[in-house]
C-alpha positions in Angstrom: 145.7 142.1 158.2 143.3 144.9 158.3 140.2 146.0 156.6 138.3 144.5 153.3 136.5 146.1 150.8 135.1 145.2 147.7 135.1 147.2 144.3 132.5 146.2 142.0 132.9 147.8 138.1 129.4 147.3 136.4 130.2 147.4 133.0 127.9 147.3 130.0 128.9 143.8 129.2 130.2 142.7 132.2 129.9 142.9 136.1 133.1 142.5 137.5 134.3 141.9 141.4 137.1 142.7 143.3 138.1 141.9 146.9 141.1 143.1 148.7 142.7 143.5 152.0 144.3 146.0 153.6 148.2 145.0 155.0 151.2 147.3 155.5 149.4 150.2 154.0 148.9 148.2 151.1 146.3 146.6 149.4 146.5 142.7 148.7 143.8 141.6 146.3 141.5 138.6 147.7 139.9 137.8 144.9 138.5 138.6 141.2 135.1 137.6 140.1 133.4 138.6 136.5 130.0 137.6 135.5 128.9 138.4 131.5 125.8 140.0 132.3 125.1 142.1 128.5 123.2 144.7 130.1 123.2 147.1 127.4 122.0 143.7 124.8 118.8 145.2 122.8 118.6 148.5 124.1 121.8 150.1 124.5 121.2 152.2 121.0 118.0 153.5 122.6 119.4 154.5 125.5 117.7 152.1 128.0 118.0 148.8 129.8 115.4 146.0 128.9 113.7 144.4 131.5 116.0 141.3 130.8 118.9 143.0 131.2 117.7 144.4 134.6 116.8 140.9 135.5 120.5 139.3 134.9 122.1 142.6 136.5 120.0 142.6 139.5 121.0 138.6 139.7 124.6 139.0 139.0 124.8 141.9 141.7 122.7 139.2 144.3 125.7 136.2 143.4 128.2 139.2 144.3 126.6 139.8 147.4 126.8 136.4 148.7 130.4 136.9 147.9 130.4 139.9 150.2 128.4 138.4 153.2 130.5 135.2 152.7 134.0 137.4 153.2 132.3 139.5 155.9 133.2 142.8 153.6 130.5 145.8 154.3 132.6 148.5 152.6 131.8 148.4 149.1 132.7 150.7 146.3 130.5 150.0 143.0 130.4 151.9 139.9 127.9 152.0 137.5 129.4 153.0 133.7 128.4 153.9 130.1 124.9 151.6 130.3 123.4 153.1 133.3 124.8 156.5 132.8 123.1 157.0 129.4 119.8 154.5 130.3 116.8 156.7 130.8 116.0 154.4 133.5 119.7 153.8 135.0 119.3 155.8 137.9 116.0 153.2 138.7 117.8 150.4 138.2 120.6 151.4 140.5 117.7 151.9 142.9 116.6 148.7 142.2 119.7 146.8 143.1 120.2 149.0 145.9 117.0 147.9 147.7 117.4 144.0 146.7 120.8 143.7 148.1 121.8 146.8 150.2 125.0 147.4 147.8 124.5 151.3 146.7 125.9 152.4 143.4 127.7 155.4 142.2 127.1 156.1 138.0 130.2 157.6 137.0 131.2 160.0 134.2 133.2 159.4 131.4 135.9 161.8 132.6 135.6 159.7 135.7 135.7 156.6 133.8 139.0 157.4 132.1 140.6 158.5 134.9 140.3 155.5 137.4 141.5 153.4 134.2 144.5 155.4 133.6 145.3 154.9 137.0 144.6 150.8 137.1 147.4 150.7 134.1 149.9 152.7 135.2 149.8 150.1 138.4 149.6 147.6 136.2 152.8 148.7 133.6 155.6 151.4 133.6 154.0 153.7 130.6 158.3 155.6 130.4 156.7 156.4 126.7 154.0 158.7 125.9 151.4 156.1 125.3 147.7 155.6 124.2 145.8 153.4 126.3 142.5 152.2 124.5 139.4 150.6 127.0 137.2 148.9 125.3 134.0 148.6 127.1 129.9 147.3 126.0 129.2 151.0 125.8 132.0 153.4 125.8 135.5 153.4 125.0 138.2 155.4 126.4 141.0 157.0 124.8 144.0 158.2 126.9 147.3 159.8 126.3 150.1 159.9 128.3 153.1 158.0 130.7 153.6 156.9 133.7 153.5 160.5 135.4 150.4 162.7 133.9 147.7 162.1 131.7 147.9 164.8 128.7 144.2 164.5 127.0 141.5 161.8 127.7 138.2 161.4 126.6 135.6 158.6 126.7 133.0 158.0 123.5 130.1 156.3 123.5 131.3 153.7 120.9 131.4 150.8 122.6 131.7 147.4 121.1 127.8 146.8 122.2 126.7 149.6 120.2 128.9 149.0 117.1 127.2 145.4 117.4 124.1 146.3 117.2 124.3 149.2 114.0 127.2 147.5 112.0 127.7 143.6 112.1 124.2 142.2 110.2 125.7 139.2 109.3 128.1 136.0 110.4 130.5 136.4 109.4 130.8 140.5 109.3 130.4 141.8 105.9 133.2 143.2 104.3 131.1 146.1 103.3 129.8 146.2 107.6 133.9 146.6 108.2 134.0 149.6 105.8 130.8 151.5 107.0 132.4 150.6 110.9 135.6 152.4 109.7 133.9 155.4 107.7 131.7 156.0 111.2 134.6 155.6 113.5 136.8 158.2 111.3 133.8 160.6 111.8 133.6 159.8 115.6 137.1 160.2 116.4 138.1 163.1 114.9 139.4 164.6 118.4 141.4 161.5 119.0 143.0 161.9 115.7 144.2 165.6 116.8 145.1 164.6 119.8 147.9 161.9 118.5 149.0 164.1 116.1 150.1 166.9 118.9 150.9 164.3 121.4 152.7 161.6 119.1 152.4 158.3 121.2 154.7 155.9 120.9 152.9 153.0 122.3 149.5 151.5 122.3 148.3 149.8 125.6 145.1 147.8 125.3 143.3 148.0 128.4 141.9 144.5 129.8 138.3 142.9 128.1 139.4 142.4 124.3 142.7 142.5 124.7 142.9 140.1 127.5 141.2 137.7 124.9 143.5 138.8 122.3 146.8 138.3 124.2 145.8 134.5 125.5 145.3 133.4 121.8 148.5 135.1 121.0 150.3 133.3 123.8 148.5 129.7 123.0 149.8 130.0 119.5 153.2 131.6 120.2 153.9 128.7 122.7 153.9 131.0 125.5 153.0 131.3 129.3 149.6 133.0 129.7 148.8 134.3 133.5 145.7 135.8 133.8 146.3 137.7 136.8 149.7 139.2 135.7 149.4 142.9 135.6 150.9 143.1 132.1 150.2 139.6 128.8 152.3 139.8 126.0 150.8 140.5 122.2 152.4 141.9 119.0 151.1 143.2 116.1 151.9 140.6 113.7 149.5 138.1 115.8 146.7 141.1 116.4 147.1 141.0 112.6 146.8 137.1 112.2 143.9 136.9 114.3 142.1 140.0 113.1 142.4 138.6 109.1 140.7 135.1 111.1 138.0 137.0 113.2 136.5 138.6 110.2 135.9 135.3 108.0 134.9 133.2 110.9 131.2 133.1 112.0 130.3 132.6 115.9 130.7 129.2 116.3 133.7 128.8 114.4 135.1 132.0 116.4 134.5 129.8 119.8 136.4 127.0 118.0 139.7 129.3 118.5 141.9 128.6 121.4 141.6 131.3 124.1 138.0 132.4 123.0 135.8 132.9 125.7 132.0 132.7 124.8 131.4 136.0 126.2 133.9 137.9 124.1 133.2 136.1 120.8 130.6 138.0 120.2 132.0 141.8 120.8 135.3 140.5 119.5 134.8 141.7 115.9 134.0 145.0 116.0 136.3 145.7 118.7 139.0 144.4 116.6 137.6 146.8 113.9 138.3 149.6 116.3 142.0 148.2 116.9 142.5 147.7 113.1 141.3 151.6 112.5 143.4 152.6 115.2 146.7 151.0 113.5 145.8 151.8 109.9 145.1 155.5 110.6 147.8 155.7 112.7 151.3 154.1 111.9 153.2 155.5 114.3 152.8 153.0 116.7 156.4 151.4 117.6 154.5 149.2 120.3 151.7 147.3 121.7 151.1 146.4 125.3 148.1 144.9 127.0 147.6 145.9 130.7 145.1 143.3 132.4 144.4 146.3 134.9 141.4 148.7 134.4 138.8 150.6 136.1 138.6 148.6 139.6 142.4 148.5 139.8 142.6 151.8 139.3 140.2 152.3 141.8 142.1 150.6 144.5 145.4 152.6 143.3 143.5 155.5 144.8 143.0 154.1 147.5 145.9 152.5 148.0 147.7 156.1 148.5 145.2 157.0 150.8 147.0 154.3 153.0 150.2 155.7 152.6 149.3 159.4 153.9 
């Protein structure tokens, strides 16, 4: 076996880990780790990290580290995204953890964002459609179109499920009237994503990890069916995305975590990123299927450097 290396994705919501070894110019992952860490929680809006949320990144990042000393891994790729590129104090915090635990950080683009996620789920599924692949993160969510061999348009906009949070859902359970203004915003925001799928026509949605991980395991508990969490690709259709939508939105928090498959650190997020999915299928009906790749950023990450094995 030949070298580790972590990849760390350090998301607005959560901090995830990923360890892998190198083996016949392959990578084998080692192991996956995610920690809920809500950086973006009460400041996100105004463009900053609270002093909280630097307190449960900075201990996530220390738990991860223990993880690396433990495996003996010192090459270490982390990625900072949508949070800490848009916190006024971002590039301090990535300091910060830098000097507490040695691991440095890189805060990535959008652009750059989209582009290692395209890449995690074309490892993850065989896209032989032109597809739409929708990441929903804390802070940002990325929209691209196109198959297994190019990408055709992608951009990332700052509408993450954090943010719609904080303006939209006053109330438990969300407010009919807080789903409306949600949908009236989004049509505003994603104007450009609306001209792209009308030049580009894709045939398939692909859900990328986070919500639709959740989404798929209730799907499968309910449908009878085998739920792997590390399988690159879960099942869901859009009858049960539309069963479990019409349940989200009349369901308060604790009666959310009640549902089998619900993790407590998706129920929150959960509703107004099944808003966004809801918009995405009622403005567009074009859709002839729906996929859910459990591969994103980090995958796609070691996808790159996977081929650089191979040369």
């Amino acid at each position: 076996m030949g070298d580790k290396i972590a990849i760390i994705d350090l998301g607005t919501n959560t901090f995830h880990l990923l360890l892998a070894q190198s083996h016949n110019r392959q990578y084998k992952i080692l192991l996956q780790e995610r920690i809920p860490v809500k950086i973006g929680m009460g400041g996100i809006n105004s463009n900053i990290i609270t002093d909280a949320g630097i307190v449960r990144a900075i201990e996530a990042m220390k738990n991860f580290k223990i993880r690396l000393d433990q495996n003996s891994i010192s090459k270490v790729y982390a990625f900072g995204t949508s949070a800490l590129r848009n916190a006024s104090n971002g590039k301090e915090i990535a300091a910060k953890i830098e000097s507490e635990t040695g691991i440095s950080i890189r805060i990535i683009s959008g652009d750059e964002e989209a582009d290692y996620i395209y890449e995690g789920v074309r490892s993850a599924i065989n896209m032989k459609e032109i597809s739409l692949i929708v990441d929903i993160g804390g802070g940002s969510v990325e929209f691209i179109i196109g198959n297994q061999e190019q990408i055709l348009w992608k951009q990332s906009f700052e509408i993450g499920a954090q943010r719609l949070l904080e303006v939209f859902q006053k109330h438990e359970p969300i407010l009919f009237s807080e789903i409306k203004e949600l949908k009236s915003f989004l049509k505003l925001s994603l104007s450009t994503l609306s001209g792209a799928i009308e030049k580009y026509k894709p045939q398939v949605l692909v859900g990328s990890s986070g919500t639709f991980d959740t989404l798929s395991e209730i799907h499968c508990i309910r449908n009878g069916l085998h739920y792997d969490p590390v399988a690159p690709e879960t099942p869901l259709s859009f009858k049960s995305f539309h069963e479990i939508f019409n349940e989200l939105i009349i369901k308060n928090r604790a009666e959310r975590l009640q549902i089998a498959g619900m993790i407590e650190m998706r129920a929150d997020m959960i509703v107004v990123a099944c808003c966004l999915i809801d918009y995405l299928l009622d403005t567009h009906k074009a859709f002839q299927g729906l996929r859910v790749s459990s591969y994103s950023l980090k995958e796609g990450v070691l996808a790159k450097l996977a081929r650089t094995l191979k040369k």
